[in-house]
Structures are given as C-alpha cells and as structure tokens.
N, C-alpha and C positions, 0 to 999 in steps of 0.2 A: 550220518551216512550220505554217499553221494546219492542224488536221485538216477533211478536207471528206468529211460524208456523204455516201453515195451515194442517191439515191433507188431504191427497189426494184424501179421499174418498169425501170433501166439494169444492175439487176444481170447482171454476167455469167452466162452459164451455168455452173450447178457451184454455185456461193456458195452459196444455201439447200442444206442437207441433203435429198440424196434419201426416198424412202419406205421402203426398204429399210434404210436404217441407221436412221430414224428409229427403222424396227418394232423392230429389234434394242435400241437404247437403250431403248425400253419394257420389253421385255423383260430386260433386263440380259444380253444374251448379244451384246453386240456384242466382237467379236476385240479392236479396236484403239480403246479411246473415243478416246484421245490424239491421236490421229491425225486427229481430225473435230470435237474439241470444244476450246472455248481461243479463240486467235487462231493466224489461219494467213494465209500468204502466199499472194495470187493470181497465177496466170500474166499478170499486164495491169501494164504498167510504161508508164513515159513520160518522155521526156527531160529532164523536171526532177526526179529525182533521186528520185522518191516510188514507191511501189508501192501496192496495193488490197489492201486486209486484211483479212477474213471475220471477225468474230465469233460464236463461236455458245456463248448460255449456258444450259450445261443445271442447272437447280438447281431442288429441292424445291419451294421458295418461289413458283415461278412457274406452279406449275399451275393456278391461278385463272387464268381471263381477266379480266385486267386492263382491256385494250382494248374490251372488252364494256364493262365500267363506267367510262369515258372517263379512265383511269388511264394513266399513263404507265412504264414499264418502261426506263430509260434507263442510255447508256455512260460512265462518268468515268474519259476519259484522262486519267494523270496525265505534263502533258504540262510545264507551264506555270499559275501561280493563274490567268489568262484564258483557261484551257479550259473550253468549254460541255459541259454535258452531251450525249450523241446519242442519241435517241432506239430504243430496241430496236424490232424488229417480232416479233410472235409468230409462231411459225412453230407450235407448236403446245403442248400441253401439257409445262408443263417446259423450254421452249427457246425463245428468243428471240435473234432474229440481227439484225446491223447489218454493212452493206458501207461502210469507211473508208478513204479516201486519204492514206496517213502516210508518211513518210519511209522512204525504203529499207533503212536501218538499226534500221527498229523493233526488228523482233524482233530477240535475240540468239542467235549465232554459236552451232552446235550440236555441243559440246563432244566429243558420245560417252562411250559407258561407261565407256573408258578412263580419261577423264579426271576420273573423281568421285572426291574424296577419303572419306578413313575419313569418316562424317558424315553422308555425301551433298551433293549441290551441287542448288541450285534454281535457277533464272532467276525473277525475280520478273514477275508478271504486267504491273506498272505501269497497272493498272485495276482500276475495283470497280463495282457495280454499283449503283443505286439503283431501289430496288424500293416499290413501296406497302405499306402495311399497315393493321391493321385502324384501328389510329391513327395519323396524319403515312407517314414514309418509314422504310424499314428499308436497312442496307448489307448488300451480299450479295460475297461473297468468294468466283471462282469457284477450287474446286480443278482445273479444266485449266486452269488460265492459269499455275500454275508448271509451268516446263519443267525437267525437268532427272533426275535417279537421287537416291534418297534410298540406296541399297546401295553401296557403294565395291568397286572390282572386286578388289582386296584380299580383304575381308571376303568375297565371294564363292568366292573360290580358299580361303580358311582352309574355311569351309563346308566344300563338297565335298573338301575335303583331309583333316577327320576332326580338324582340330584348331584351333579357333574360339574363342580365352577370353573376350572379349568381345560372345561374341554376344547376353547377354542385352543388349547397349547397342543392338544391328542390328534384330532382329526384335523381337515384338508391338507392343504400343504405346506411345507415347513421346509428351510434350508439347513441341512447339519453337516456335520463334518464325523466321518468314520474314519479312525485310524489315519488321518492324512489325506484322506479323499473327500471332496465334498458333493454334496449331492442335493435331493432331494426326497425327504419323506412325505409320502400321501399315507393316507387313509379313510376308508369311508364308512358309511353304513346304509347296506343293502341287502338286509336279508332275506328275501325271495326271489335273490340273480343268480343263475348260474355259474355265473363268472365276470368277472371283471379286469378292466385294462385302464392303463394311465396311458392317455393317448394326448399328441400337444404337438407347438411346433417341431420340437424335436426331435424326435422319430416320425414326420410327416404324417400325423393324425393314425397311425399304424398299432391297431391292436395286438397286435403279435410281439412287439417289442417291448410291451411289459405288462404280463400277466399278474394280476394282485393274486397274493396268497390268503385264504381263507382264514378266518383269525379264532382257533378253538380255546374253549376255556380250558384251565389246568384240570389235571386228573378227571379226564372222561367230560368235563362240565359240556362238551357239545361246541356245536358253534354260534357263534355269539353275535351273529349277523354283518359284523366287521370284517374288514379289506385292508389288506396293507401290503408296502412293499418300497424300498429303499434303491433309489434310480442314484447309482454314482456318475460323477462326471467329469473330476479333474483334480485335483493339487490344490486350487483354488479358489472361492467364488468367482472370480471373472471369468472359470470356466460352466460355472451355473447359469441357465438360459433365464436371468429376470427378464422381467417383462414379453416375456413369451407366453402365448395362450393353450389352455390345455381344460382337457374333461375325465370324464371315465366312459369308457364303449363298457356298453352292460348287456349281455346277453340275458334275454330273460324266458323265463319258464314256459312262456309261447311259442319259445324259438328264436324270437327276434334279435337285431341286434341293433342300440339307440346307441344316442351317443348325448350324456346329460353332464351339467354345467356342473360344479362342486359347492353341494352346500355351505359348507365353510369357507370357503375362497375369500379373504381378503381385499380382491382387488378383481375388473370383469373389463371387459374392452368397452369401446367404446359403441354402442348403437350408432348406426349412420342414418337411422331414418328416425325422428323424435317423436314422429305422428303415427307410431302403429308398432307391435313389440316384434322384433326381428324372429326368425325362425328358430336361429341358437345363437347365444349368448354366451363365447367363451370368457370361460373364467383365467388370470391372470398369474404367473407367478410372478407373487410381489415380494419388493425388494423392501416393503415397509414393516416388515414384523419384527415390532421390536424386542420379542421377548426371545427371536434368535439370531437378529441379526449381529454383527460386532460391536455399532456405534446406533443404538437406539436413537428416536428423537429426542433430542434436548429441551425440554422443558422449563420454561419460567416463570412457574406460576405456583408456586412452593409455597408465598405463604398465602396468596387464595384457596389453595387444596388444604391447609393447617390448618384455617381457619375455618374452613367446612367443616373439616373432620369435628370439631371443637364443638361448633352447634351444634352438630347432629346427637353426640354422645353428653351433650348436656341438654338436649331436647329444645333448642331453641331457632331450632331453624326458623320454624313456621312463626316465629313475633317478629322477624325482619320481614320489612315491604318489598311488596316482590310488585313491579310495573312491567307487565311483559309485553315485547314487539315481536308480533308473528311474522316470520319471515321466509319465503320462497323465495329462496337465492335463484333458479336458472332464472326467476323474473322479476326480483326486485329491481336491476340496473342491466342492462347492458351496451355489448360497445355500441359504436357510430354505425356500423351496418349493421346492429341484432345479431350478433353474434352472442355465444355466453363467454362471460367473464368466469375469470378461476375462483379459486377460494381465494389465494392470496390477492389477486386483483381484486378482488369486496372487499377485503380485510380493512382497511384503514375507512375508506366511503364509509363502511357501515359502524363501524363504531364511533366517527363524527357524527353520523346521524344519530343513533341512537344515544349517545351521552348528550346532545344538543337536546332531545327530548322529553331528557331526564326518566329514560325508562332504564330500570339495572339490569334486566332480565333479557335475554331475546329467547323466541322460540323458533326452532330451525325445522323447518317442510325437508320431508325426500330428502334425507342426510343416509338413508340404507339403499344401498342400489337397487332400483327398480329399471328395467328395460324400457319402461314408455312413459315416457313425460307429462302424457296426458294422467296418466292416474294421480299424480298428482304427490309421486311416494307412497302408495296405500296401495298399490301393488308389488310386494318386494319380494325380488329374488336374493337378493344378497344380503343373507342377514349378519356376514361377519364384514360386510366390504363397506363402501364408502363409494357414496356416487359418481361413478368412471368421470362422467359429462364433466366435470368442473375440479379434474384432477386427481391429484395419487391422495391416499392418505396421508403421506405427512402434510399434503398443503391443505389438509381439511384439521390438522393437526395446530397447523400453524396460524388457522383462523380463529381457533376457538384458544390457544395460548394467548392470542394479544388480545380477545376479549376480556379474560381472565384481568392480564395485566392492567387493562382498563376498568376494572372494578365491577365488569358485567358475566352474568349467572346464565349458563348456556342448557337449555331444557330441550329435546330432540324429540320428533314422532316417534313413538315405536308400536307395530302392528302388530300385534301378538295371537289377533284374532282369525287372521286370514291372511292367503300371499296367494300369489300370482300364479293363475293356471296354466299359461300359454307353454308350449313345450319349451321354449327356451327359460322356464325355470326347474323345477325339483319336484313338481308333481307329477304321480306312478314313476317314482324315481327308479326303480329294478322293476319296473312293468308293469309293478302293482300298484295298489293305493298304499305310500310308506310313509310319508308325512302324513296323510288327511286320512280322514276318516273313510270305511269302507263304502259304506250304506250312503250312498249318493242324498239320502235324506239327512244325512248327519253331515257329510263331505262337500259340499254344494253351497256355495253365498249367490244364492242364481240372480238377484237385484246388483250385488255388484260383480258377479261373473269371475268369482274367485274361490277356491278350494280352501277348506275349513280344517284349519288341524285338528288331532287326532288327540286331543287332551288327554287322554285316556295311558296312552302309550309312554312309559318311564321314556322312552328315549327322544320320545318326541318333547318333551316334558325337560330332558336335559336340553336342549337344544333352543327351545325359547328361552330360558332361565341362563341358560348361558352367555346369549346373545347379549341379553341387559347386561351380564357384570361382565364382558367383553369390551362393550362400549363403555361402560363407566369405569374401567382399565386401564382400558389402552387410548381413548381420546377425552380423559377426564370431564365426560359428560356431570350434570351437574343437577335435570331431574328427565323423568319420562312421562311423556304425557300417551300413556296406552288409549289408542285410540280404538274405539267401536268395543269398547266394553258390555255394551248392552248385545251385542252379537255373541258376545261368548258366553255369556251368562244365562241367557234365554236359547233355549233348544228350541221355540217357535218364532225367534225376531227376523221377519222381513218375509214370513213363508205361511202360505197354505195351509189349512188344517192337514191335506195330506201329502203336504210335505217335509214334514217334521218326525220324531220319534219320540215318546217321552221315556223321561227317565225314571231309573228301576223304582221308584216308589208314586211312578203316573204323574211326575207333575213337570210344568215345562221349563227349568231348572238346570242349566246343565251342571252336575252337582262336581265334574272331573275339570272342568274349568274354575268352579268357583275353587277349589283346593291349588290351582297350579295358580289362580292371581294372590292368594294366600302366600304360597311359597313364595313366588318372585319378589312381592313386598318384603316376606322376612328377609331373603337373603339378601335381599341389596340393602337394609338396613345394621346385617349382619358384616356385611364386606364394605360396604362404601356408606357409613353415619354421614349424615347430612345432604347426602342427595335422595332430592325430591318426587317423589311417584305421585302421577296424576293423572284421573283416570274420566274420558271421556266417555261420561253413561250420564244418559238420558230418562231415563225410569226413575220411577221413586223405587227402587231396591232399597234396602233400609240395610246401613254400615257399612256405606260405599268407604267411608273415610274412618274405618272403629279397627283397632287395633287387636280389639278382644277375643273371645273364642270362643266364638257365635256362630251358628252355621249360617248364617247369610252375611258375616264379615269381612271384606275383602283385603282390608288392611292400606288402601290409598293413604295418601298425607293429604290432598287434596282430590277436589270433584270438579267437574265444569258443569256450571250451573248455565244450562241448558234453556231450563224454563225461565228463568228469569230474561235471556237473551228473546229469546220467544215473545214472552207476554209484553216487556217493553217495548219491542221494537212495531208488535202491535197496534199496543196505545197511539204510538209518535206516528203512523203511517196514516192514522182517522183524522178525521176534520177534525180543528179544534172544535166547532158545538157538539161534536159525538164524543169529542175525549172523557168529559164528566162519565158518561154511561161507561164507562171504561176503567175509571179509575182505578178498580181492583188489580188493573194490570201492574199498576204503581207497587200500591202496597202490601199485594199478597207472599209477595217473598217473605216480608217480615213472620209469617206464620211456621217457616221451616230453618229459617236461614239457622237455627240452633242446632237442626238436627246432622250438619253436615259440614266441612268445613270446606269452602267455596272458592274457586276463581271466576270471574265474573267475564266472560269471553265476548268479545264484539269480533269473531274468526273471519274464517275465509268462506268458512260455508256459508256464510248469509250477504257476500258480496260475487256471487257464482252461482252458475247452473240458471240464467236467468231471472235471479232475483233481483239483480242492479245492485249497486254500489249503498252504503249509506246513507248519503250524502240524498241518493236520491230516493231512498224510503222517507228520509222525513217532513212529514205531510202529505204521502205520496197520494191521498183520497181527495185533497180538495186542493190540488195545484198552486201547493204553497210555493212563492217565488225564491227564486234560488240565493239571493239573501237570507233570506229569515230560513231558509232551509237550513245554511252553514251556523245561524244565531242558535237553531234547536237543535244542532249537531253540538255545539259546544256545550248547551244545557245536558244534551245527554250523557255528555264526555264527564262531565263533570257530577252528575248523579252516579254514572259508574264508578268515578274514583273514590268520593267521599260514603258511599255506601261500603257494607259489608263485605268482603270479598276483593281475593286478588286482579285490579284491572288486566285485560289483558286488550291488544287492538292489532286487525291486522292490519299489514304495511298499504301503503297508499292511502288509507282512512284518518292519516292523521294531519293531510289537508284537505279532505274532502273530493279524493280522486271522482270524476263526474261519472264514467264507466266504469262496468263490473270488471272484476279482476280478471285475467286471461293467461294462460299458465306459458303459453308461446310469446307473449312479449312483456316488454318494459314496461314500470308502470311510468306513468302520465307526467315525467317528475319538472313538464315547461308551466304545468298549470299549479306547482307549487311556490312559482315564483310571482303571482296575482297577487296582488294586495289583501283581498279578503279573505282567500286562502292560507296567506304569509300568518294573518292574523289567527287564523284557524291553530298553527304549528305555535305561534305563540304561546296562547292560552293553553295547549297539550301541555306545553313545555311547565309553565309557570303551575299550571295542577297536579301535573305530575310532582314540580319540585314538592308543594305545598304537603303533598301525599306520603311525599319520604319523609320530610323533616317533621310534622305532627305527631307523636305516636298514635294518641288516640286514632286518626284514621287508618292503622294498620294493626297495632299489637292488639284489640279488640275482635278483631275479624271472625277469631275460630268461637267466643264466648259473647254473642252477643245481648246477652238476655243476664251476664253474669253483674252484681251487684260492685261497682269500684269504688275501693278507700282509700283517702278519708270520706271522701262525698256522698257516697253510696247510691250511687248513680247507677243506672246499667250502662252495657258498652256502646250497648245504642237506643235511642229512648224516642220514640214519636213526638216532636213539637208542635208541628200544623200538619192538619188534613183534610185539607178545603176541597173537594171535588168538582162543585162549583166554578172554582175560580183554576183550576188547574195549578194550585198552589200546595205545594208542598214543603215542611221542614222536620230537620232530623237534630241531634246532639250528640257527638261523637265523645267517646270519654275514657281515660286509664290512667288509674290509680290517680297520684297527683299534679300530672301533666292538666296545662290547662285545658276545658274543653273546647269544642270548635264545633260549630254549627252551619251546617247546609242550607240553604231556602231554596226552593226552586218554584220557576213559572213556565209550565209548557204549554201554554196557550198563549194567544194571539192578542188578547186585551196588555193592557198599561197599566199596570195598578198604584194608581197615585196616593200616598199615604194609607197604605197596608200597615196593617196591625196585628203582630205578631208575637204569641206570649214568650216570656224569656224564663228560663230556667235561673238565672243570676242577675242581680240587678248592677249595674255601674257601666263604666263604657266595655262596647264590643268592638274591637278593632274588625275592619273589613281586610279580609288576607286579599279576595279576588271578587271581582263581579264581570263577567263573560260578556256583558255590554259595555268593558270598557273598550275606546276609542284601540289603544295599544293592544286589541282582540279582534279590531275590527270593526267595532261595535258601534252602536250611535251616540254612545256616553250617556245614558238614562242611569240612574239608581246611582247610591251613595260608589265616589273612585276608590281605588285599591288603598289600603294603608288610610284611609278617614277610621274618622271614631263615632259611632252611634251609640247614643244615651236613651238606658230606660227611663219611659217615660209613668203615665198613670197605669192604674191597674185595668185587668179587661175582666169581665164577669166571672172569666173561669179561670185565674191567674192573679196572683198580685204583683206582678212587675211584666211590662211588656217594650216590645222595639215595635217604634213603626217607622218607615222606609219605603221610598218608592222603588217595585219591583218590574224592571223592565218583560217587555213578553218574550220569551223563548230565552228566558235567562236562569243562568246559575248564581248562587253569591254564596262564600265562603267565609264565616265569621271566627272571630278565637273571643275565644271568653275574656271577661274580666281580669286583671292578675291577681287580685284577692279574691278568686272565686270564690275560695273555700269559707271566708267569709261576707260570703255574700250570695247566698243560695235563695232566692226568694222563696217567703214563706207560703205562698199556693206556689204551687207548679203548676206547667199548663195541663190543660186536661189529657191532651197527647200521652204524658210522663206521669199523669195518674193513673191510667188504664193498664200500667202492666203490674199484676200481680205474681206474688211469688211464685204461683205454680207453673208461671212462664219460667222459671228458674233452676225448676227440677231436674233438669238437663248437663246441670250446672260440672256434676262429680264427672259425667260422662265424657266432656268436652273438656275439663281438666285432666283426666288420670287417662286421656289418650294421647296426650302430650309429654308425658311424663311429671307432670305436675303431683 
C-alpha cells in the first residue's frame, strides 16, 4: 500500500510527545528514550490491513527551526523507489514527528532478549531522514529506529558469571555496519546510574544526543547493570568519526551528573602535562580494532606465535632461556630535544640493542595507558588501550611484530591489583564504588594512593581476566609479569591494623583474589599455551608458581625472587672486611630456590626512589673506587646469570648507568660509549651468549636439587664456600650436557694460586673470566678459552683446580668432555652435603611442568 500522512490536526491522542517526556529528553534523564523515540505503533487499526505509525525524530541536527525559515524536515520510507518523502512537523527543538498509515506488518516482530545472538541483532529502521543544511540537504540516520539488543544474553550470563573472554569484543566501543549504515556501537557497565549518555566530539559533548538504553535480562531476569546503544552515521566508515574523543555523562543516584572516560576504550588522547594526571582523560574512537575493523593488522610473526603455541602445549616453555631487558620506552631513548620517540621510532634502536646483548627476552613498562608518567604505568586507566604518549596501537603493534621477527619474547606489566583513582579514570564510575571495593578499608592502596578492585564482583573479575587475553589477542603479548601480587593477596599489605578487614574465616588472606589469580593463570593457559604468567610477590606465600589445587596455589609459571635481589645487593653495598659476616646473604637462596620457580630481577625499583643506580651500590659502605665498582658489577652480573633463575636487568644497568633511573628523561646512553663501561656491555653480552648456548645454565632452573643422568649430579651442587675469602663456586649440570662451573670472588684481595675442588678430573676449559682485558679488566686469572688442569688432591676432595682469582671477579668454566668418565672419586665437600631429602621436592617441581 502506498503510505498515507496523517494531517496533524487528525492526529490521535497520545501521537505528539507529551511535555513531561519532552522535558526529560532535554534533559537526558528520560527512563526509557526507546520506548518514545523511533517508530512506534498506534492503537488505531482498520480493516484494510494497515495500522497508524508515530514517528518521532530526535536528533542533534534539528534544533534549528527549520519551519521558521520555510525548510522542510522530511520522512524517507524505504518503502518502494515511488515513495515520496512525508513531511516531519517540529514539535520542538530536536524532534520532529509525523503520524503514517503503513501496513500492519511494518514494524518487525519483537524478538526479546532471549533471542539476541553473540553480536547483537538490530531491526533496521527502514527510514532516513532528510534534513536542511547550511548548503542543499543532509541525511540524518535516527539511532531509535534500530530495534533490537546489541549484548547477546550469553555474553551477559559470561559477565555476571566472572568469566567473560571475549568481552573486550561486547563492551566499549566498536565500529559496525547495520543494514548499510555504519556507525558506532558502545556499551557499558554501570549499575547504580540512572542514566547514561554517549557524549564525544560529535554531538559537541551533548548528553541529550544519545541516550543509552538500559540492558534487561530475557524473561523478567531484571536489569543487568549494562548500557547500550547504536549511534549511526553514514553509508561509510569515512563517515564514522575515528579518532574523535568521547565518554559516557552518567547521571547518578545523587543527582549528579559526571562525565567518565570508557573502561574498555582502546585508544585515550593524549595528556598534555606528563607531570601530574589531567582532570579528564578522554577516551578515543579507534580505528585499530582489529576484530571489526575491514583490514586488521597484518602480522609477521606466524611462525614465532606456532612455535609458542608448540611449547606451551608440550609443556616446554619454561627449559628455554629466558635473558630479560626491562624496558621503559618514554625513557629508554629519546630525541635531540627530549621529546618522546614512537614505538616504531624504538623499534629497530631497540632490538640492535638488545640482540647485541644477547638478551631474547624484553620486558616492556607502562604498555596499558596510564594518564601520568610519573607512576610509572602502575597507575592505569586503560586497560584495553595502549599508551596514547608513544602512538596508536598498531604502531605498538608493530614494535612487538619486529621483535617477534627478531627472535625476541615480549613480557608486559600488567596491574591487576589496583589502578588509578584520579577522576580522570573509572573509579565511582556511576557515583558509586563500581570497580573497587566498597569499604574504603578494602578499596584504598593509601601508600600508593590507588583504589583496589573489588575481586569479589563476577564483573569485575570479567574485566581483569579479560584484559590479559585481550592483550595476548590482539598485540600477541608473550608473558605477564602481575605486578604487586603481594597487595592482592594480603588484605593487610601496606596498612594499619585498623585499616584492613579480615577475611570470613579472620585471617588476612584475601581468599576472592587468591581464586581470580587462579582463574587468570588457567585461562590464559587455556587460550594462549605458551605464554608466560609472572608474578611479582615478595612474601614467602607458599605455591606462588604450583599449578595444583591447593588453597594457597596461585598457578604463576614464574615468581620474582625478591629476596634474593635484596639480600645480594646487601652483601655487595658492605665493606669487603664486613662481607664474610655477611655471607649468608650469598648462599641462602640455595635453601628455597626448589621451592619456587624463579626469575632472578636486578629491576627498576632498586635503581629509583633514591636508592642510586647499581653501579653505584657496589661497595657503597667503604667508597669503593669506581673501577673496581664496574669489576663487582660484572662479578654480580655474572653470579646472576650462571645461578638458578631467569636473569633479568634493567636498561641503563648494562653499562653501569652512574645516576638513578628517572622516568622524564633519557638514559645516560654518552657514558656507554667510555671504555670501561663499553667493557661492562661486553661481558653482559658474551654471559649472556654463554647463558643461552649451555643448557645446564638454564634447563635446570625450575629442579635444582633434581639428581641428572647419566652423572647423577644435581642441577646445582655447591663446590666452594669460603666466607673467609669472599670466594664462592657452584656446578651447573643436565642430563648429558657437559657441566659448567661458576667461581666467584667478591672481595677486594688477589687470590694467587686458589684451590679449588673439582667435581671431574682432566682439563676445564675457561668460557669467561670478567678480568679479562676485552671486559675491561686488568687481565689477572686464567684468559677466555685457556685450559686448566686438575692438579693434586685437597683433604676433602680427590681432584682439585687451582688458579689465580682476580678480586671482584667472575669465571665461567665447562667441564671436561669425558666428564662422564671422569667424575672424581671424592667430590668436593660442597657436592657432599646435599642429601636426598633436599630432593623431596623433586615430583612437585616435575608434575607442575607437566612432566
């Protein structure tokens, strides 16, 4: 049938919008726009088959009076090409109605919540609007005229259920295409707002322009705290506003009305002041999401991501050597006036560097947008986006691709334990407390002045857990190092006796944290095998790294061994004649190191907040000169790598940067071109090589107390433990790779013809000694690549080396090549003392590997 206008003066009662919802749509506080705005069916039917259809368009564009300047404001059904346009009538600013006689079947059949797939479903409007403008006519595209759920009642039940993997695809914002128009889907969650607005450049931050509809569950289920609503805009993407900034105005239970940044956002603007966190921080439509946009990022790093997969699900990640460089991109480099460099401008610098290093690994600072630079990334607001400061996502995209292609393993901070209180992030996101915890005892990190999620809440619980496998998605992240573990675990860490709450069985435990680091371990084991979870806690909590089903099991693949950072860097700060009294600081690792499976951190926190650099703790008690400083930097570099546990160092430390680290500038990198220094990068470089290519120094790491055959050796066995002499040696060993043996001297004496028992009698080839000249060094003790021959027996040993050991030195020995027949018959007394019940650990640190 042809459509027949009504004239205004027959409309029914009801058809124009009363004054009362009018005011409310001014106001953007109307309950139900959906319900009033669009096309709706009237109660007036007739026996040909037609019904009377309301139209009422509310849209930005129309708040001119048109009708004033003899313009016309008209309907285009899309009915039939010989449909006329129907003229609108203003009814006032912003809205324009028309009462239409169409066929009974116009609108379509209203599905219910029930029935919205993963996706969402629309009804399409099958009308547009034609409006005036300041030249010819513009098309206007109302968002009430799609009917329908953009949430799938699915994805809702995952929500509230605590375990949601795809939710960064459901919530923020999304660019789709309806029926030939493209637009933009938002939605959020806010459920203690009265109402909610998509407010952005384009409709000039104006709440009124688009009202979110409330998002109920199927059949009575209520509402479900969710927001949605589908903003069309043109024919085309290049009629969608990327890179336009936008929020949600949230009216809340107070009264008030805010205006908050999007949790999920993508992409955020840029801060213009680095030293302090802006008031609000809008959030970005990005044009980088690849899972809608047409041409994702192309990717080249296929068979890196294959070959992860491969480890993971064959359980072999953790026996490759992992050499990691911690890295704060806005200040590892920048340009000639201190500006910051992109991602892609680091990209190549940093992967010469670090392959010159010979580390495979980097770990990347502040990669989740945080608004203040000073936190350092440990305040974040954006847990889906990618730091504004140094570019869009693909070009953070496109740094960790040519990393890949270069053969290096990309591990990111991720804060799971707290984020950023300042208003310009998502805390009392609808007014209230919706992320964090209520009880300002539970919600409060007041030492680092950050609000504390709400572990408790499925949806909060969706939201961190989706974070991770968003990132290891969408920018093939490769592990996570969850930092301030010991903050989420502990309901009393950093606080007052009466500042805390315990937990329902009184102890100080937080038992809804320990369960959501649980979950996040599985599932990212579940979706992404081979990438690595690593969890920064400081406590002896027992099965930081146990996969089992244990109530205090967290499920890590790795731990950062904290106290070992600690207690060495201890020892090496005391006079040498105070180091003896000390020595436990050395060897007490060896009493846990079975219990846990360890990377071994030389970080950023211990070159910051005042502590000084490395370079300049070592010896820092009796004003050791700044040579022999760099000599006991490279002894230490060198105990780190050949010991238990994955090295890791951060940047500027690997020439002995002389100042602490500083997060607003460049590091130091004129004083890595100094001789003694150059030597310093040297010896990283050639220990690190020595570190990959041995097994014994790496496939042993997680078992070290495990017995290896044929030799039946442990993975690591005490040789010398001279406290005395500030002399120490170790024997690194797996299966039938040759062993390799450590010596160290961190004291200040020369030790001319030291004598030291050997595990194997015949020659030891020397791989490194950190006094060589080509280190820097002064050339003391046996050069690189010589051969040392055991000589007589010592009291507690029948085969020993002796050698001159320079002071503040490392030496790096490989066994015999017939070790295995040639095992001296005493071993030294070091490699006597461990008995099997050191052993017992053995099943525990096998069957969590999947062995």
């Amino acid at each position: 049938m042809t459509p027949v206008a009504v004239d205004p003066a027959n409309w029914p009662s009801g058809a124009s919008l009363d004054e009362e919802a009018v005011s409310a749509l001014h106001t953007a506080h109307h309950a139900q726009p959906r319900s009033v705005l669009g096309c709706h069916r009237l109660a007036h039917s007739d026996d040909s088959g037609s019904d009377l259809y309301v139209f009422r368009i509310w849209h930005q564009a129309l708040e001119r009076d048109w009708e004033a300047e003899k313009k016309e404001v008209k309907l285009q059904l899309l009915l039939d090409e010989e449909s006329k346009p129907i003229p609108l009538v203003r009814r006032c600013a912003w809205l324009y109605e028309a009462v239409v006689r169409l066929p009974a079947d116009w609108l379509p059949p209203d599905d219910g919540a029930g029935g919205a797939p993963v996706g969402g479903v629309l009804h399409l409007p099958r009308y547009y609007v034609i409006a005036p403008a300041e030249e010819g006519e513009q098309i206007l595209h109302d968002c009430f005229g799609y009917i329908g759920f953009l949430l799938a009642e699915v994805e809702i039940e995952q929500l509230q259920q605590g375990s949601f993997p795809t939710i960064a695809d459901a919530l923020g914002c999304h660019a789709v295409t309806a029926g030939g128009v493209c637009g933009l889907r938002f939605a959020t969650w806010a459920p203690r707002a009265q109402f909610v607005s998509v407010v952005g450049d384009w409709n000039t931050w104006d709440g009124r322009a688009s009202p979110m509809a409330r998002r109920h569950r199927a059949e009575g289920g209520g509402f479900s705290g969710l927001w949605e609503i589908f903003v069309p805009f043109g024919p085309d993407l290049s009629h969608v506003p990327f890179g336009s900034t936008y929020g949600f105005k949230i009216h809340t239970g107070a009264g008030l009305d805010i205006v908050k940044m999007d949790p999920f956002a993508q992409e955020f603007e840029k801060p213009s002041d680095l030293h302090q966190s802006p008031t609000f921080n809008a959030s970005v439509v990005s044009a980088c999401d690849d899972n809608y946009r047409p041409e994702p990022f192309e990717w080249g790093d296929e068979a890196w991501m294959l070959a992860r997969e491969e480890r993971g699900r064959l359980n072999t990640a953790l026996l490759q050597p992992m050499a990691i460089y911690e890295v704060h991109l806005p200040s590892w480099r920048r340009g000639a006036d201190g500006e910051l460099l992109s991602y892609r401008e680091l990209t190549q610098p940093l992967i010469d560097h670090v392959k010159a290093l010979n580390f495979n690994w980097v770990e990347l600072m502040a990669l989740a947008h945080h608004p203040f630079l000073g936190s350092w990334g440990y305040q974040v607001s954006g847990y889906y986006s990618s730091f504004s400061l140094m570019g869009s996502p693909d070009d953070l995209k496109h740094l960790i691709n040519e990393l890949h292609k270069a053969g290096l393993g990309v591990i990111m901070d991720f804060v799971p334990a707290h984020f950023c209180r300042d208003a310009c992030s998502f805390g009392d996101f609808d007014g209230t407390p919706t992320y964090e915890y209520e009880d300002p005892r539970e919600g409060e990190q007041r030492q680092w002045g950050t609000k504390i999620f709400n572990f408790r809440k499925n949806e909060v619980r969706s939201f961190l857990v989706g974070s991770a496998l968003f990132w290891a998605e969408r920018y093939h992240i490769d592990g996570f190092r969850c930092d301030a573990v010991s903050a989420m675990i502990y309901r009393n860490f950093g606080k007052a006796d009466h500042e805390w709450v315990r937990n329902e069985h009184g102890g100080d435990s937080n038992l809804e944290a320990v369960s959501l680091l649980r979950e996040l371990n599985k599932s990212m084991k579940q979706f992404w095998p081979g990438v690595v979870m690593i969890a920064e806690e400081s406590t002896a909590w027992e099965g930081v790294t146990t996969l089992r089903n244990v109530s205090s099991g967290l499920g890590f693949d790795l731990k950062w061994d904290l106290g070992w950072m600690n207690d060495t860097l201890i020892y090496l700060e005391e006079p040498a004649w105070n180091r003896p009294s000390n020595h436990s600081k050395l060897t007490f690792r060896s009493q846990y190191m079975q219990n846990e499976r360890f990377v071994s951190p030389l970080s950023h926190d211990e070159v910051a907040n005042m502590k000084g650099s490395l370079v300049e703790k070592m010896g820092r008690k009796d004003g050791l000169g700044f040579y022999d400083k760099l000599r006991l930097l490279c002894a230490y570099y060198g105990f780190q790598a050949t010991a238990p546990g994955r090295p890791l160092l951060f940047m500027g430390q690997e020439y002995g940067q002389g100042r602490e680290w500083n997060c607003y500038q460049s590091l130091d990198w004129h004083e890595g071109e100094e001789d003694h220094r150059k030597g310093v990068c040297v010896w990283l470089a050639d220990l690190l090589g020595v570190y990959q290519h041995h097994r014994p120094l790496h496939m042993g790491d997680d078992f070290p107390q495990t017995r290896q055959f044929p030799i039946g050796s442990m993975s690591f066995e005490w040789v010398e433990n001279n406290a005395g002499a500030c002399v120490i040696a170790f024997c690194r060993h797996w299966k039938g790779e040759r062993p390799v043996m450590a010596v160290f001297n961190f004291g200040s004496q020369y030790h001319h013809g030291y004598t030291i028992g050997s595990p194997y009698w015949g020659g030891w080839q020397v791989l490194l000694n950190s006094d060589d000249r080509r280190y820097g060094g002064r050339g003391g003790g046996p050069g690189n690549s010589s051969c040392l021959w055991t000589g007589k027996a010592r009291s507690d040993c029948s085969d020993s080396l002796t050698l001159d050991i320079p002071s503040n030195s490392c030496l790096v020995l490989l066994a015999p090549e017939n070790f295995e027949d040639s095992k001296a018959a005493r071993q030294p007394v070091g490699m006597k003392g461990t008995a099997d019940t050191m052993c017992a650990d053995i099943e525990y640190c096998l069957g969590d590997i999947g062995f």
